[in-house]
TORDREN-698744 format. One record per residue (C-alpha): x, y, z. Coordinates in pm, 1 decimal. Each point is the difference from the previous one (the first is absolute). Layout:
residues N
@east:X, north:Y, up:Z
...
This chain:
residues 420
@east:1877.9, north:-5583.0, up:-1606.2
@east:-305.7, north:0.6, up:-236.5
@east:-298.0, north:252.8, up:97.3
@east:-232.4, north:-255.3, up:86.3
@east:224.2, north:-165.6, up:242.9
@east:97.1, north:371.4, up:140.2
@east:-404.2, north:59.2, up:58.0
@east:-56.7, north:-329.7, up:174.6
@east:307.5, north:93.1, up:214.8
@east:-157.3, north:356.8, up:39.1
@east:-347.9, north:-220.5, up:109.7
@east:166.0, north:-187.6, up:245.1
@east:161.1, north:283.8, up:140.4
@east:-266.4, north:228.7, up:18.3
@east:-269.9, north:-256.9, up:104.5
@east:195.3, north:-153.8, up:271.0
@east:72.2, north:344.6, up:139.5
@east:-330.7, north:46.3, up:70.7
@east:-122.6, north:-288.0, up:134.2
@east:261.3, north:-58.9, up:230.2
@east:64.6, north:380.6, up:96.8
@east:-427.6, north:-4.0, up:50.6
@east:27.6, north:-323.1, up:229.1
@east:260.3, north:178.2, up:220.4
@east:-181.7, north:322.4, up:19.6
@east:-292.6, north:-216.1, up:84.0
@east:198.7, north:-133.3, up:370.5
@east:137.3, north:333.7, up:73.0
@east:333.4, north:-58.8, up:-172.7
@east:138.8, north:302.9, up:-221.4
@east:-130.9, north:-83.6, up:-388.9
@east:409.5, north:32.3, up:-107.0
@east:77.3, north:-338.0, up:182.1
@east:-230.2, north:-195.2, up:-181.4
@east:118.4, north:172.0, up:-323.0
@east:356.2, north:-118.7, up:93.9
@east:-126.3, north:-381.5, up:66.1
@east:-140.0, north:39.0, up:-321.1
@east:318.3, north:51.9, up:-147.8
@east:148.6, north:-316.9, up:219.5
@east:-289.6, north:-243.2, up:-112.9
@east:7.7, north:52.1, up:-372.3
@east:418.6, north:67.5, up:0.5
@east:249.8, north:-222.7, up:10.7
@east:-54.8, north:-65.6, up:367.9
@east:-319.5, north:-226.8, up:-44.8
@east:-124.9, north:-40.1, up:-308.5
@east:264.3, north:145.2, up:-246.6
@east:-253.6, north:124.8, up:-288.0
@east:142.5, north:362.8, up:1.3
@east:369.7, north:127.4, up:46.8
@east:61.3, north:377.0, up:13.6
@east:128.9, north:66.7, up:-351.0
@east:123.7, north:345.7, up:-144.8
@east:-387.7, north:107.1, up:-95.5
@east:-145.4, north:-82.3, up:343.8
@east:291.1, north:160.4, up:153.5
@east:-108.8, north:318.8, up:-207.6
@east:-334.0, north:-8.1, up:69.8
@east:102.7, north:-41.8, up:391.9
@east:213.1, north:339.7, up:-71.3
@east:-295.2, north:186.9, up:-106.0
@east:-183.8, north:-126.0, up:281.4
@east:239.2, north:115.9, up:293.6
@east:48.1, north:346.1, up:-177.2
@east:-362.9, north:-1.5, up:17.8
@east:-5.9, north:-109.2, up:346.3
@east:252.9, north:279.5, up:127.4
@east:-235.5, north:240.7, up:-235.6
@east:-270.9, north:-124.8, up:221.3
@east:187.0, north:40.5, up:304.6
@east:107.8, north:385.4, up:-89.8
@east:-382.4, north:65.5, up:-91.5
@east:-65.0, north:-111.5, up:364.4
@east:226.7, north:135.9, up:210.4
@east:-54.1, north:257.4, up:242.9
@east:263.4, north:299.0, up:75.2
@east:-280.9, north:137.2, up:244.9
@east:5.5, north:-305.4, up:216.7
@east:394.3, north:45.0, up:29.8
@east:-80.2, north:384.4, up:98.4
@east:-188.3, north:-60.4, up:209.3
@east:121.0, north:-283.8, up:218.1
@east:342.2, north:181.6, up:-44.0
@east:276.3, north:-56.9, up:239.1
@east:-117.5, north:-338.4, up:119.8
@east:-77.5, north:-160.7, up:-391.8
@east:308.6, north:127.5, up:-87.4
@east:204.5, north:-169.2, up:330.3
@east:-203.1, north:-389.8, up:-83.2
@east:87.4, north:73.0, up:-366.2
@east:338.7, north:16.8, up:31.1
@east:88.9, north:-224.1, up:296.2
@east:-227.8, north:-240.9, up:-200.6
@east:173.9, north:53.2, up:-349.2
@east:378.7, north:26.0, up:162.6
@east:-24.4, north:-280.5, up:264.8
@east:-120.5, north:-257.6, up:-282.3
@east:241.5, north:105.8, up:-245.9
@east:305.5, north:-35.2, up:236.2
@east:-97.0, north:-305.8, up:207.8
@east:-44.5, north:-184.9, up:-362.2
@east:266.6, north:87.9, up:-148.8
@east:232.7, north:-41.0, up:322.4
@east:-156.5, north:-369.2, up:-0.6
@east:58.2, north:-105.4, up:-352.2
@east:350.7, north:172.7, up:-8.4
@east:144.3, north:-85.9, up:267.8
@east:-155.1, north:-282.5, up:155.0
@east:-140.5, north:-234.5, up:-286.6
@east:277.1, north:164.9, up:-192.9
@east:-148.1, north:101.7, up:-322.8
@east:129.2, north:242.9, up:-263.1
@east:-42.1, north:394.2, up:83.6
@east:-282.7, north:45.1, up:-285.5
@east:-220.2, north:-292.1, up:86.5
@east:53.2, north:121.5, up:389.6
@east:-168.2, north:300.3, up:-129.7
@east:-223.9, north:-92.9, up:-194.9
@east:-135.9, north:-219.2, up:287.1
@east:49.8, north:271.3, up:260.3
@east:-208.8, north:204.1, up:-259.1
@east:-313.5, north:-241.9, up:-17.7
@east:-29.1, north:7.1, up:369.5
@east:-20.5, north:386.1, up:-21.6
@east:-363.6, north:17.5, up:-161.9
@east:-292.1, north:46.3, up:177.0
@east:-338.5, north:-64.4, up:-166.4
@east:-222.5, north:253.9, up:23.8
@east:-277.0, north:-199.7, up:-195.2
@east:-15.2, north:-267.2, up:290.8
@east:70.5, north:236.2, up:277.4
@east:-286.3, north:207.0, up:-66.3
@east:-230.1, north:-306.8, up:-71.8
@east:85.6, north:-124.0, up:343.8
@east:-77.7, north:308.4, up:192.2
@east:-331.7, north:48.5, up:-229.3
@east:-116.2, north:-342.2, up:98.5
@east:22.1, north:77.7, up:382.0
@east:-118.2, north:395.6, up:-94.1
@east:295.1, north:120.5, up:146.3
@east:158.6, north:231.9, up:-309.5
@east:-111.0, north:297.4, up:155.9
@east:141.4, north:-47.6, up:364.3
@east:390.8, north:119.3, up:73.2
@east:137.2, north:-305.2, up:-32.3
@east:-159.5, north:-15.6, up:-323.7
@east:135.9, north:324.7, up:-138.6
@east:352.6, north:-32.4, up:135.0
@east:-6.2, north:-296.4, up:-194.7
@east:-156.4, north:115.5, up:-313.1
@east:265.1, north:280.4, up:28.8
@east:297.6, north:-206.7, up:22.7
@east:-124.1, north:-262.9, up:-259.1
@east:-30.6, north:272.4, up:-229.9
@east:359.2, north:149.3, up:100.1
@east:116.0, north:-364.2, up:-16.3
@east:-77.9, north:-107.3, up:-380.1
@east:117.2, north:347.9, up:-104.4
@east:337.6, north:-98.1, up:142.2
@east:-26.4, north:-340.7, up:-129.4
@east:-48.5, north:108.6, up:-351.4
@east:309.9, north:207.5, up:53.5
@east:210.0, north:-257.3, up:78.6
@east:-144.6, north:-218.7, up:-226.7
@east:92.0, north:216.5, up:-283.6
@east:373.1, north:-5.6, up:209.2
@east:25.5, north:-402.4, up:-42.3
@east:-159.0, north:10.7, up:-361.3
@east:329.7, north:202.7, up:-69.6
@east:199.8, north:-229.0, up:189.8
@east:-55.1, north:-278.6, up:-227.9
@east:-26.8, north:183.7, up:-340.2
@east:389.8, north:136.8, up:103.1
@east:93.9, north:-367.9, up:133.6
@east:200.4, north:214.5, up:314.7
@east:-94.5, north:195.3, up:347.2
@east:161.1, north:325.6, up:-25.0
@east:-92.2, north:373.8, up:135.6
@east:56.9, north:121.5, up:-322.0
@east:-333.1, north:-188.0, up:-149.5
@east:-155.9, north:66.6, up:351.4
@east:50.1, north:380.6, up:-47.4
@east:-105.1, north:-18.9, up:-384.9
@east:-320.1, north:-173.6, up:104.9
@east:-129.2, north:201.1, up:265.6
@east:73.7, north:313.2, up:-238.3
@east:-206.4, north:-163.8, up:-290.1
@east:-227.3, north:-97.3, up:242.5
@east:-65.4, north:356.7, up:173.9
@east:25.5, north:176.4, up:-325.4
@east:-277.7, north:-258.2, up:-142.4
@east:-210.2, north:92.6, up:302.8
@east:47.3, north:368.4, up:-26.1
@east:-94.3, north:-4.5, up:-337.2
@east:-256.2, north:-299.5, up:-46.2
@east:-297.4, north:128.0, up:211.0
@east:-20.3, north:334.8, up:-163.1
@east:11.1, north:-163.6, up:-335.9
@east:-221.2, north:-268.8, up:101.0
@east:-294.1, north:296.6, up:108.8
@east:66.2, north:187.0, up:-305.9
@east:-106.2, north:-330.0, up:-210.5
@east:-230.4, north:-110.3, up:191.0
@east:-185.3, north:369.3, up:0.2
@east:20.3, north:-22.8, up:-415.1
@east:-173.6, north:-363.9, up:49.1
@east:-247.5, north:175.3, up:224.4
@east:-61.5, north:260.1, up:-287.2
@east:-55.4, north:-210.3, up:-286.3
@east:-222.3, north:-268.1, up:218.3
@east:-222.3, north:297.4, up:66.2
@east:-22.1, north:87.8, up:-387.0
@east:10.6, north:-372.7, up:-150.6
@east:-283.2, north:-234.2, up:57.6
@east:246.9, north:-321.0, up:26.2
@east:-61.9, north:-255.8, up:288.6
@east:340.4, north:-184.7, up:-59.8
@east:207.8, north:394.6, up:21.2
@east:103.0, north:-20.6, up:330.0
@east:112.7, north:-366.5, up:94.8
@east:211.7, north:59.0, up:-378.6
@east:152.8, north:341.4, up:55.6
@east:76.7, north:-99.1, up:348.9
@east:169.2, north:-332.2, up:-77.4
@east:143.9, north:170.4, up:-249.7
@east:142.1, north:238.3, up:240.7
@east:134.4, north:-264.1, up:246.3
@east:163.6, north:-172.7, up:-307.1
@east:171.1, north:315.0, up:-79.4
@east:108.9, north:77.0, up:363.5
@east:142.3, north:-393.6, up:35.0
@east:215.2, north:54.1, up:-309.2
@east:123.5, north:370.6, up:142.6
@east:120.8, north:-190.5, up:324.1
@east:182.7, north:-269.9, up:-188.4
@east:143.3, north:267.8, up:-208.9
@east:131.8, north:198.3, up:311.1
@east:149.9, north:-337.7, up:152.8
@east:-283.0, north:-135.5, up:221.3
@east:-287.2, north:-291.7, up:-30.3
@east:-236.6, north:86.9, up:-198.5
@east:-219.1, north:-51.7, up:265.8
@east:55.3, north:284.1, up:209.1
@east:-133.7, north:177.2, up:-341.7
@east:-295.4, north:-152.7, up:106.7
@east:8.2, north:88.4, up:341.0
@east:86.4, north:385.3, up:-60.9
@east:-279.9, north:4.5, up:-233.6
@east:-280.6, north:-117.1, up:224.3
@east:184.2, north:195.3, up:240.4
@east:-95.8, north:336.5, up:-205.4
@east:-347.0, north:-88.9, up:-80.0
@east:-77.7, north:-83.6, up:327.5
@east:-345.9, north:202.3, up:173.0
@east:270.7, north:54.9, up:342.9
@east:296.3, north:116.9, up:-210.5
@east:108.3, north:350.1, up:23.7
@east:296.4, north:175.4, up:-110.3
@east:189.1, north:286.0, up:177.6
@east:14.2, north:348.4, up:19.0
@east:-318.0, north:61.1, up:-194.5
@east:91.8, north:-193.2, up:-322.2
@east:-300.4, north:-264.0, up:32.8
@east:-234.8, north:-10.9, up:-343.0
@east:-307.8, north:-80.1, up:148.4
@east:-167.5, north:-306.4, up:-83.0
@east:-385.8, north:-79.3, up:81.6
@east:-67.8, north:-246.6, up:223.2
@east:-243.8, north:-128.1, up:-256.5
@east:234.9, north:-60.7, up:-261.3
@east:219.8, north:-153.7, up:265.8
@east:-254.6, north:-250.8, up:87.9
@east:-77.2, north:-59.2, up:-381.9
@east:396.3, north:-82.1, up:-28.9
@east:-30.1, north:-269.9, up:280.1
@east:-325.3, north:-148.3, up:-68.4
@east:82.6, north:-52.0, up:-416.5
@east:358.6, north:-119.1, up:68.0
@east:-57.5, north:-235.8, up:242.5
@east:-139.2, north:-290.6, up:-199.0
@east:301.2, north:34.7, up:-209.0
@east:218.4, north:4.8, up:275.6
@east:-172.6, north:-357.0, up:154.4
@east:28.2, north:-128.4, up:-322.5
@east:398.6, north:30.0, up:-22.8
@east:65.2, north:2.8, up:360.7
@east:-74.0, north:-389.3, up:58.7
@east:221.2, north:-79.9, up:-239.3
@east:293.3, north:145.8, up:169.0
@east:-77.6, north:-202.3, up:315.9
@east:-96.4, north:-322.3, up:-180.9
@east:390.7, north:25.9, up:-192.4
@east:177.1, north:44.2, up:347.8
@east:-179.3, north:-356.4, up:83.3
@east:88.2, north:-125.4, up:-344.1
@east:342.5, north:97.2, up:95.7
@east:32.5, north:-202.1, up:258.6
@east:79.8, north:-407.8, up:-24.8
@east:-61.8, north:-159.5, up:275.0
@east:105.6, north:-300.7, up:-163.2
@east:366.8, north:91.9, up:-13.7
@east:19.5, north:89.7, up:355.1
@east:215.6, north:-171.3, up:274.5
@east:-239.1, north:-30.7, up:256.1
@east:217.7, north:-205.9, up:183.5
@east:267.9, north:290.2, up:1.1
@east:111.4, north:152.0, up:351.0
@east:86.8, north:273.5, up:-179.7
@east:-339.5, north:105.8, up:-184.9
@east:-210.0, north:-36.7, up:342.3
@east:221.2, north:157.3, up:214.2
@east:13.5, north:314.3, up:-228.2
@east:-397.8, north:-26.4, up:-4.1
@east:-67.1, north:-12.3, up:344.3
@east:311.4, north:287.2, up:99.4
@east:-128.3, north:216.9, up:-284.7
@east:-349.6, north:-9.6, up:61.1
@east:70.7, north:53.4, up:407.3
@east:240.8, north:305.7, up:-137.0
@east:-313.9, north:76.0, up:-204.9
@east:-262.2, north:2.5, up:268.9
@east:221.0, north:167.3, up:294.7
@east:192.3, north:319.2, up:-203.2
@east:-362.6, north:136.4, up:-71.4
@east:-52.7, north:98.7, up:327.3
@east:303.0, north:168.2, up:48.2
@east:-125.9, north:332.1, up:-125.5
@east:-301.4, north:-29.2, up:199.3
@east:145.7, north:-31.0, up:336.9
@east:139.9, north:355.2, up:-27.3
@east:-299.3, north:203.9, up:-21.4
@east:-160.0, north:146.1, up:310.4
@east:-318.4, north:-259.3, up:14.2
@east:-133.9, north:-207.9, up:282.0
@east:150.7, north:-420.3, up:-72.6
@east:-319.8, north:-114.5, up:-117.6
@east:5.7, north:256.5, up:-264.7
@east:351.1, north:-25.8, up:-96.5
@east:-28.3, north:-424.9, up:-46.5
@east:-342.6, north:104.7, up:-231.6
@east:211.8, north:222.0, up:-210.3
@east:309.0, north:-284.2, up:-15.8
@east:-199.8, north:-272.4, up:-73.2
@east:-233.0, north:195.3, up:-280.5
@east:357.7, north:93.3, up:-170.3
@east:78.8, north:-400.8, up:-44.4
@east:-190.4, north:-49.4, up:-327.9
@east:214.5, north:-43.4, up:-307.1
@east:-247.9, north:-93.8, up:-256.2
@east:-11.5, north:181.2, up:-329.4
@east:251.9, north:205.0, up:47.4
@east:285.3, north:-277.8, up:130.4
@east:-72.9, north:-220.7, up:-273.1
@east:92.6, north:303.3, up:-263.9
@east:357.8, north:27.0, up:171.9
@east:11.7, north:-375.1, up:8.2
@east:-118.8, north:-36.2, up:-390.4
@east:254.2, north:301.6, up:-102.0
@east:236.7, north:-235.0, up:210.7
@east:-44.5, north:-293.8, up:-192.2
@east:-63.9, north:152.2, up:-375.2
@east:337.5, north:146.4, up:54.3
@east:155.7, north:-326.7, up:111.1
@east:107.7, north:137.4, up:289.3
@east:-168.5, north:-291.8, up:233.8
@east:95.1, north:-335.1, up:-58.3
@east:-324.1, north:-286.1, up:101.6
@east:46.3, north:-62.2, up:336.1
@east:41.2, north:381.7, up:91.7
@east:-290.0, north:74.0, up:-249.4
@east:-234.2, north:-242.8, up:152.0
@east:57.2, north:78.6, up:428.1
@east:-27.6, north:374.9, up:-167.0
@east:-346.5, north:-104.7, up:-97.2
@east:-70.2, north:-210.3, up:266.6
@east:100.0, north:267.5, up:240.7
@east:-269.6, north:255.4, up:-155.4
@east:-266.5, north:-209.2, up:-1.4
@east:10.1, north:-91.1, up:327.5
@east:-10.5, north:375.6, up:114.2
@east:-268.8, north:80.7, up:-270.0
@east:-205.9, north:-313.9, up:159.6
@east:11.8, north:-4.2, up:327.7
@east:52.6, north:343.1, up:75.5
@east:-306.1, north:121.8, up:-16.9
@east:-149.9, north:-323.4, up:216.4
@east:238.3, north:105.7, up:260.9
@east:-103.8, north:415.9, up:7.7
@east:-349.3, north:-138.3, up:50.8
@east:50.2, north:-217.0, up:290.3
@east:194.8, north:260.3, up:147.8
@east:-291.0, north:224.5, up:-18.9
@east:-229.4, north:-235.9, up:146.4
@east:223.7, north:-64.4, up:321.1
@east:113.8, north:370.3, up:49.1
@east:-296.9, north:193.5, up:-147.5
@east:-118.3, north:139.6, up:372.7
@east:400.2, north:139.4, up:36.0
@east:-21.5, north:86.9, up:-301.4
@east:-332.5, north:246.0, up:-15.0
@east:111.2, north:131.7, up:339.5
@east:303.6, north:145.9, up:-186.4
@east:-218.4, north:104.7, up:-262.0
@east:-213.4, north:207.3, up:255.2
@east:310.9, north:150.9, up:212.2
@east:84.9, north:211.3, up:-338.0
@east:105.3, north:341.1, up:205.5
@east:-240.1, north:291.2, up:-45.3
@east:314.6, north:231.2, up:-122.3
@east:6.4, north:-301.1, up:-317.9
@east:-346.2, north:-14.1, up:-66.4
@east:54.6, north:449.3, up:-11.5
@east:274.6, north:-55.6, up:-208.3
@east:-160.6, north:-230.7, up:-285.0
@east:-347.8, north:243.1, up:36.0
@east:251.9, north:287.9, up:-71.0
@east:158.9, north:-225.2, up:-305.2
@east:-339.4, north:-105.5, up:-113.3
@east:-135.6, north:390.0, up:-23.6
């Protein structure tokens, strides 16, 4: 490809990113949605100008590392603290209910091979935190207990997910499903985490150093993408995605991080907040073009649509989808109104599904028709999702304020005690 054809591919891409991620935002539906129909109308589904070659595919790498750096930056350990025993239950029930019932289904019932089995069962584990807390924003409920158990557990959730993302990235490299790689990965893995966030604060405290000495407005967003370059190529050196470099990165420089037994190098909130606020045009620069190359991976075109076979793995897979996310919920000690809140806001897949998915596909681990109900599947919890927390709200919102108002007086002790 000649540069000027590569720039007017990089035009489309960009500029039909935003206008169709804009229009969704614009009816309530999540911005990464209409960046993925971008990718449909200008791929080889509809009008066939772009196809996802080696350099897109690149760029789309840099833009899910920076995605998962995002991601890291956001999360918050505090949340998990302090929801505790109940985030931890919906995390897990809603991380090992998904996992199993998906790959149960592919394996045994559609009878697909053991990797693509997990790979699916995999997708289905992400929740997306980005959407979830969107949703409860919208309706201003964030800060009420459903709200925080779900926070919690969403953040609990992706942690895992990245885990076990980094356990199927190794499954494919190896071409075999063995406890020996399973016990090598989680060792890189934990060792990477161990010694990542330390390392991470010691950079990112020289960064904060020489941006207090040097008068240089592009220092930060370079040093730090620097940084999260250098901690992507550490993780693929140990054995896992170089993604969860990116993750363990943001993870470090994160305002809510902290590290144990006393070994935390302070950061200031203030150069915290610079971090976020100079990185994230870069980040929505890259990021759509991740999303837009999981819809120009897609051909419509070339799918059966008349197979038995590729709708009855939709519809199964998105009812396994929809159902094993509540599982976690119902074992936490919550009136049923609350417990169906926290279920339903752990549905959405968005951002977060369509990076398993992509992985999925770039290692041609999916063939079409799996690729596509994969796809299909996440977008219709990342739509509709959200639609169905609010109308829920709006017919159970008197049940559900009671609740909020029978909080026992030893609880509301409890969190002043936390609090002071």
């Amino acid at each position: 490809m000649d540069i000027s054809s590569f720039l007017l591919q990089l035009l489309a891409i960009l500029l039909s990113a935003r206008i169709l991620g804009e229009l969704a935002a614009s009816v309530q539906i999540p911005s990464v949605i209409g960046e993925l129909a971008a990718g449909i109308v200008i791929g080889p589904s509809l009008l066939g100008w772009i196809e996802a070659d080696q350099v897109i595919r690149l760029m789309a790498e840099i833009g899910v590392i920076l995605l998962l750096f995002q991601v890291g930056l956001e999360t918050d350990m505090g949340k998990l603290i302090r929801t505790g025993v109940k985030s931890t239950i919906v995390a897990f029930g809603g991380f090992i209910a998904p996992f199993a019932a998906g790959f149960v289904t592919c394996f045994y019932f559609f009878n697909l091979n053991l990797l693509v089995s997990l790979f699916v069962g995999g997708t289905l584990t992400a929740t997306s935190i980005g959407i979830t807390v969107r949703t409860l924003s919208d309706i201003h409920k964030q800060n009420s207990v459903e709200g925080q158990i779900t926070l919690g557990a969403a953040v609990l959730d992706d942690i895992l997910g990245v885990v076990l993302l980094a356990l199927l990235y190794e499954f494919t490299v190896t071409g075999d499903v063995s406890w020996i790689n399973t016990t090598k990965v989680f060792l890189f893995i934990g060792v990477f985490f161990l010694l990542a966030p330390p390392l991470a604060k010691l950079i990112s405290h020289f960064i904060q150093y020489l941006d207090k000495r040097i008068d240089n407005p592009g220092l930060i967003p370079s040093t730090i993408i620097s940084l999260v370059l250098f901690f992507a190529w550490l993780s693929h050196a140990v054995g896992a995605p170089e993604l969860l470099g990116g993750f363990a990165a943001g993870l470090a420089l994160s305002r809510r991080f902290f590290l144990p037994f006393g070994l935390a190098i302070k950061t200031e909130d203030a150069f915290s907040q610079r971090i976020d606020k100079q990185m994230t045009p870069i980040i929505h620069l890259f990021t759509p073009i991740f999303f837009v190359t999981v819809g120009l991976s897609l051909d419509l075109r070339a799918i059966d649509w008349s197979s038995p076979f590729f709708w009855w793995f939709s519809l199964i897979l998105l009812a396994v989808a929809i159902v094993s996310k509540f599982f976690g919920a119902f074992f936490i000690k919550e009136p049923w109104a609350r417990k169906v809140v926290v279920g339903m806001a752990m549905v959405p897949r968005g951002e977060v599904g369509l990076i398993f998915a992509g992985l999925g596909s770039a290692a041609g681990v999916f063939d079409k028709e799996v690729y596509t109900s994969l796809i299909m599947v996440i977008a219709y919890t990342t739509l509709l999702s959200p639609f169905w927390i609010k109308l829920y709200y709006k017919r159970f919102r008197v049940q559900l304020d009671e609740i909020e108002t029978l909080v026992p007086r030893e609880d509301k002790h409890s969190q002043k005690i936390r609090n002071h």
